[in-house]
C-alpha positions as CSV (number, residue, x, y, z in Angstrom):
1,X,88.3,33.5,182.7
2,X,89.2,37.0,181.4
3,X,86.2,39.4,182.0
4,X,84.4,41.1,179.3
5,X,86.0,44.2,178.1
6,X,83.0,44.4,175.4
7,X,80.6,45.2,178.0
8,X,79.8,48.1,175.7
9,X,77.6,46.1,173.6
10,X,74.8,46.6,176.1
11,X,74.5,50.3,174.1
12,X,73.4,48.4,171.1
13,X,70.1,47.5,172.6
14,X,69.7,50.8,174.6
15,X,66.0,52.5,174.4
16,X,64.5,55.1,176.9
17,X,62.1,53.4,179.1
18,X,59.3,56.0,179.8
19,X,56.4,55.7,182.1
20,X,54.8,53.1,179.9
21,X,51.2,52.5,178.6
22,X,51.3,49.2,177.8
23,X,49.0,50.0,174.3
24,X,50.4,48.2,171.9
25,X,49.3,45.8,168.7
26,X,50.9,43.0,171.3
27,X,49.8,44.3,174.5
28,X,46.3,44.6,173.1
29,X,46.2,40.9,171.6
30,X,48.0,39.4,174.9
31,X,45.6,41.3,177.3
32,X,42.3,40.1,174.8
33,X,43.9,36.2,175.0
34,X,45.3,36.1,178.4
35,X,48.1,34.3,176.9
36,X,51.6,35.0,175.4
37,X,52.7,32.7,173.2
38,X,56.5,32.6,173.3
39,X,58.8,30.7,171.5
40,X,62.0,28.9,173.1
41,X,64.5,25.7,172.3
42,X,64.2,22.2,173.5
43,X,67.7,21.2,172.5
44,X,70.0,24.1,173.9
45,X,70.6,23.5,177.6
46,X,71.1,25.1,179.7
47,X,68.9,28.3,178.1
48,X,66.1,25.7,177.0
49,X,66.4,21.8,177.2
50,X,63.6,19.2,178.2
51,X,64.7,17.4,181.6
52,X,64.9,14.0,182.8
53,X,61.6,14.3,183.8
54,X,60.5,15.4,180.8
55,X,59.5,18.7,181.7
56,X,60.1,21.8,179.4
57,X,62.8,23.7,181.4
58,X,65.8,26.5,181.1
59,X,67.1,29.5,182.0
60,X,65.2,31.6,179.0
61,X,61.7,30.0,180.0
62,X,63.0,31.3,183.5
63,X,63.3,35.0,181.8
64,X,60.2,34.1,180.0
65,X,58.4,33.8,183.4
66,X,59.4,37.2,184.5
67,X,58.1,39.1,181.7
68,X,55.0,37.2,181.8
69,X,54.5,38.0,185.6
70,X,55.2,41.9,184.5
71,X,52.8,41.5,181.8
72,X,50.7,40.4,184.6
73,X,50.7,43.1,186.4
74,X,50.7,45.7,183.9
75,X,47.4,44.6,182.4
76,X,46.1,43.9,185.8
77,X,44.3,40.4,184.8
78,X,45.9,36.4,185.0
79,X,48.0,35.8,182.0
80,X,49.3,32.4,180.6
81,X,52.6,31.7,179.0
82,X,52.5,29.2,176.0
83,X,55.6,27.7,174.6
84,X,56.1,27.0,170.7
85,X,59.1,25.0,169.6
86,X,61.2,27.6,167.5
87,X,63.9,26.2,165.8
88,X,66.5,28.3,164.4
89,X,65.8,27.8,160.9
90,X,61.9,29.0,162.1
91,X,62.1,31.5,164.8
92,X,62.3,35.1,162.8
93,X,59.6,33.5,160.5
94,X,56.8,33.0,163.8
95,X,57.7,36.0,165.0
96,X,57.3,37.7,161.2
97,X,53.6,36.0,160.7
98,X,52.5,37.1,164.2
99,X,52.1,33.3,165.7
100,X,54.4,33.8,168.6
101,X,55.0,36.8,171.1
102,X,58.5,36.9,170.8
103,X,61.3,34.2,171.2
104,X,63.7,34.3,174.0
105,X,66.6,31.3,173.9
106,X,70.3,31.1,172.9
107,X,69.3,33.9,169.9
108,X,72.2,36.4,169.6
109,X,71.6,40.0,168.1
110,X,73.2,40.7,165.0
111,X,72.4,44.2,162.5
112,X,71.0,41.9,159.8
113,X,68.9,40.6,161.6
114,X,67.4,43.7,162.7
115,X,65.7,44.2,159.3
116,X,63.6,41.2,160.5
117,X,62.6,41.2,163.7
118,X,63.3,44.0,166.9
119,X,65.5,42.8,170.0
120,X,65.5,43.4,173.7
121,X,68.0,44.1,176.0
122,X,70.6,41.2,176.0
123,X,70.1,38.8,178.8
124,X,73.4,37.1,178.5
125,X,76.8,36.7,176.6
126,X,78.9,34.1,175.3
127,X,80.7,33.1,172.1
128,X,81.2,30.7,169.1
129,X,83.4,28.0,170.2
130,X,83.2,24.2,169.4
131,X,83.0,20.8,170.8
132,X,85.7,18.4,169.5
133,X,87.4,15.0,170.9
134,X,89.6,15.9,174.5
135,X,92.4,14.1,172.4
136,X,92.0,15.8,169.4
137,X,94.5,18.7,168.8
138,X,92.1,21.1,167.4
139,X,91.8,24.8,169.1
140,X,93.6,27.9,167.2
141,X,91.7,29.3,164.1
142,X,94.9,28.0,161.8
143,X,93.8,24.0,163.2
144,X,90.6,24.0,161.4
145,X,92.3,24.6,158.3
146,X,90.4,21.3,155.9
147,X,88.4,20.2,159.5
148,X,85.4,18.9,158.8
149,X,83.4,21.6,161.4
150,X,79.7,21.0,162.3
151,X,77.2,24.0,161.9
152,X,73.6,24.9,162.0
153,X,73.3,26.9,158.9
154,X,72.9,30.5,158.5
155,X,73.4,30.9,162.5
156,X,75.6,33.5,163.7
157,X,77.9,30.2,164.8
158,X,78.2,29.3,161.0
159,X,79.1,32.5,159.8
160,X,81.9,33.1,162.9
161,X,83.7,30.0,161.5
162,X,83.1,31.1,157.8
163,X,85.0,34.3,158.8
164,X,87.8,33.0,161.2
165,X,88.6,30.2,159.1
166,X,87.1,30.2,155.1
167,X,89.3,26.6,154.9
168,X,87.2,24.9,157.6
169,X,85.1,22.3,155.7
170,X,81.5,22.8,156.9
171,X,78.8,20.4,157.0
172,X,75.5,21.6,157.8
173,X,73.3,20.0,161.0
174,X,70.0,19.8,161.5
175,X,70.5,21.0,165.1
176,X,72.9,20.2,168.2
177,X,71.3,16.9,169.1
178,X,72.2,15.9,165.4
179,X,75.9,17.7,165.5
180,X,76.3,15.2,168.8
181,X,75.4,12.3,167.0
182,X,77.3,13.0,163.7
183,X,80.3,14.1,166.2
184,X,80.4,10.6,168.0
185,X,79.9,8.4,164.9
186,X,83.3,10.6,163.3
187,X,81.3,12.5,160.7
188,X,82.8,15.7,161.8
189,X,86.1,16.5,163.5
190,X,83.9,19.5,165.8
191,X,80.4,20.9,166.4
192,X,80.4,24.7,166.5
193,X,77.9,26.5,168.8
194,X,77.7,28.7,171.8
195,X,80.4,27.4,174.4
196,X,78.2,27.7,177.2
197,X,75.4,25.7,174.9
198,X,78.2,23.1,173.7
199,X,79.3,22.1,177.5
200,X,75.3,21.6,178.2
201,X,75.6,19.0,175.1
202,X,78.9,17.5,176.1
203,X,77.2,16.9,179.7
204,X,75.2,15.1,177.4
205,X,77.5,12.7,175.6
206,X,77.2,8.9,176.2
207,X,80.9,9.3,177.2
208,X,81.2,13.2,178.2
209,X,84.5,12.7,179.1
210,X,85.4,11.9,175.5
211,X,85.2,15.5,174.4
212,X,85.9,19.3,175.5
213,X,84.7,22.6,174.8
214,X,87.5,25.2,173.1
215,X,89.5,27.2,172.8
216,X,89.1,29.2,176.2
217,X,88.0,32.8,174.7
218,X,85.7,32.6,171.9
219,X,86.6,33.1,168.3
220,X,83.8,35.5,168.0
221,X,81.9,36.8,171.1
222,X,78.1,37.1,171.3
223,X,75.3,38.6,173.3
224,X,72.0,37.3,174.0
225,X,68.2,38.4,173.4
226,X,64.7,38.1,172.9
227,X,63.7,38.5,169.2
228,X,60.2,40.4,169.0
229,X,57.9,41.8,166.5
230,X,59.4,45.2,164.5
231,X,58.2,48.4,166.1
232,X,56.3,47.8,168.8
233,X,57.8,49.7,171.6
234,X,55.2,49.0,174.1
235,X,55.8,45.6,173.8
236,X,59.7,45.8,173.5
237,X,59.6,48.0,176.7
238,X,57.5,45.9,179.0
239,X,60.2,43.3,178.1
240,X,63.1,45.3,178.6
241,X,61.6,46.3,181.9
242,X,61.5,42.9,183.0
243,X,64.7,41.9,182.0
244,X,67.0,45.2,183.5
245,X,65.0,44.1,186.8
246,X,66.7,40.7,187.2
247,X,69.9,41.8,186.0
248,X,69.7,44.1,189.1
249,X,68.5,41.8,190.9
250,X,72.1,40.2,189.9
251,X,74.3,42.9,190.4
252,X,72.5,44.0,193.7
253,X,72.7,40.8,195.2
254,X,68.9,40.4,195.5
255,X,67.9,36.8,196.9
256,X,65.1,35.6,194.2
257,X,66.9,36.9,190.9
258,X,70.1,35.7,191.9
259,X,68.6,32.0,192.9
260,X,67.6,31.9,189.0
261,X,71.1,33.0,187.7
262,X,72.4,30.0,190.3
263,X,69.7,27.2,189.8
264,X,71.5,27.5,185.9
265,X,75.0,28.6,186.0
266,X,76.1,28.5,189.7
267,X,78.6,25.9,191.3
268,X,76.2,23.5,191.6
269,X,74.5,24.9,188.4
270,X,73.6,23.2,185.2
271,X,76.5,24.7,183.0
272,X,78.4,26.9,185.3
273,X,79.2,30.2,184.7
274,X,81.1,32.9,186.9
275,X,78.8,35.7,188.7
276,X,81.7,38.3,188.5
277,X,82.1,38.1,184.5
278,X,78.3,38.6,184.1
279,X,78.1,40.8,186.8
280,X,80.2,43.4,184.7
281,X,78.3,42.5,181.9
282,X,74.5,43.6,183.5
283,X,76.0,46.4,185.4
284,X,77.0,47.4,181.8
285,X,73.5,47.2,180.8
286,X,71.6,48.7,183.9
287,X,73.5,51.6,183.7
288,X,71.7,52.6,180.5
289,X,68.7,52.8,182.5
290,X,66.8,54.5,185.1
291,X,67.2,52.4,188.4
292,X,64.1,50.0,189.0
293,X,63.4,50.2,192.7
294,X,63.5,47.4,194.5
295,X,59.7,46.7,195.9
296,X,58.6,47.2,192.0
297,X,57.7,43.5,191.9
């Protein structure tokens, strides 16, 4: 897989991080609860999926952990972590009417969506791709000329096909359980989604085996972050603090931050994912910040 030469895009969520104190309209509701409520996806594996066992699990709750153990400590009292359900069609809304925190799961960062809601740091990349049959012949932008492409409306998915290809014939889904289902009765030709997000779904499938993930580089590539409430620094910070710790964790090689990145996306991971391509990517991102020192857990 060719590395990311767009590891610049790290710079679009760059803030100073000053010595912080933790005052906000957030900070001051969380530390008054003892809870942050946090919204996250049940049907977008591996980032946040419910198990075999039933259990609520992924690698965003894994993030959401972290900044609830830094909320922890920065307000010096026990905190709880409650998940919502946000669906994409709902997530900017919770977070505009003040019933969840912030939402961390496969949400990418876009300007528009700026005039909504504030974003942290990105804690991951990927890209618009889709999920068709293996023995299908469908890959380049020019084959989904009159295909009948699967899309969760007004995601950043729908729009990257929209603008790569205005002949593709889209057909709105309620969300990727439902693409899968439409997909294996032949009420689409492809799902679109994030790759990494549509190999967790084809893993899956009744008959995974039945269907691929393509084309190999994205048609539009995307970055990853927690949505959060407009202007509240405090609160953005704190987050941000937490994230740019595990992603040098990553890129320093530290034991506990690197077992997360490997429990989802390692060889024996979930959905793997290679540790040099988003190594470059959070070394990207650290480097806009002052170096977190190691026994600051």
């Amino acid at each position: 897989m060719k590395k990311l030469a767009w590891v610049v895009l790290p710079f679009l969520f760059s803030v100073v991080i000053p010595a912080p104190s933790w005052a906000g309209p957030v900070l001051e509701r969380i530390k008054q609860t003892g809870t942050i409520t946090a919204g996250a996806r049940k049907d977008a594996v591996p980032f946040g999926f419910i198990n075999g066992q039933g259990q609520w699990v992924g690698y965003s709750l894994d993030m959401l952990e972290l900044i609830r153990q830094q909320t922890e400590k920065r307000l010096g009292k026990p905190i709880k972590l409650n998940l919502v359900e946000a669906s994409p069609e709902e997530r900017f809304n919770l977070i505009q009417k003040g019933a969840i925190d912030l939402e961390c799961a496969s949400t990418t960062f876009t300007w528009a969506r700026t005039e909504k809601v504030d974003f942290s740091v990105s804690y991951f990349a990927d890209g618009t791709k889709i999920l068709t049959p293996a023995q299908g012949n469908l890959a380049s932008v020019e084959s989904l000329a009159d295909k009948r492409i699967g899309v969760i409306l007004d995601t950043t998915n729908d729009k990257a096909i929209k603008n790569q290809q205005p002949a593709a014939k889209l057909i709105s889904v309620k969300d990727q359980a439902d693409g899968l289902k439409k997909l294996e009765a032949g009420e689409i030709d492809a799902l679109a989604g994030d790759g990494i997000v549509l190999e967790g779904l084809r893993q899956r499938a009744k008959d995974p085996k039945q269907w691929v993930v393509t084309p190999p580089f994205p048609y539009q590539y995307e970055s990853y972050a927690c949505a959060l409430p407009k202007d509240d620094s405090d609160w953005r910070n704190l987050v941000n603090y937490a994230l740019v710790k595990y992603m040098e964790g990553i890129v320093s090689d530290q034991t506990a931050a690197v077992g997360i990145y490997d429990k989802w996306f390692g060889e024996e991971g979930v959905v793997p994912y290679p540790r040099d391509v988003i190594n470059d990517y959070f070394q990207g991102t650290v480097n806009n910040y002052e170096w977190i020192p190691i026994f600051d857990y």
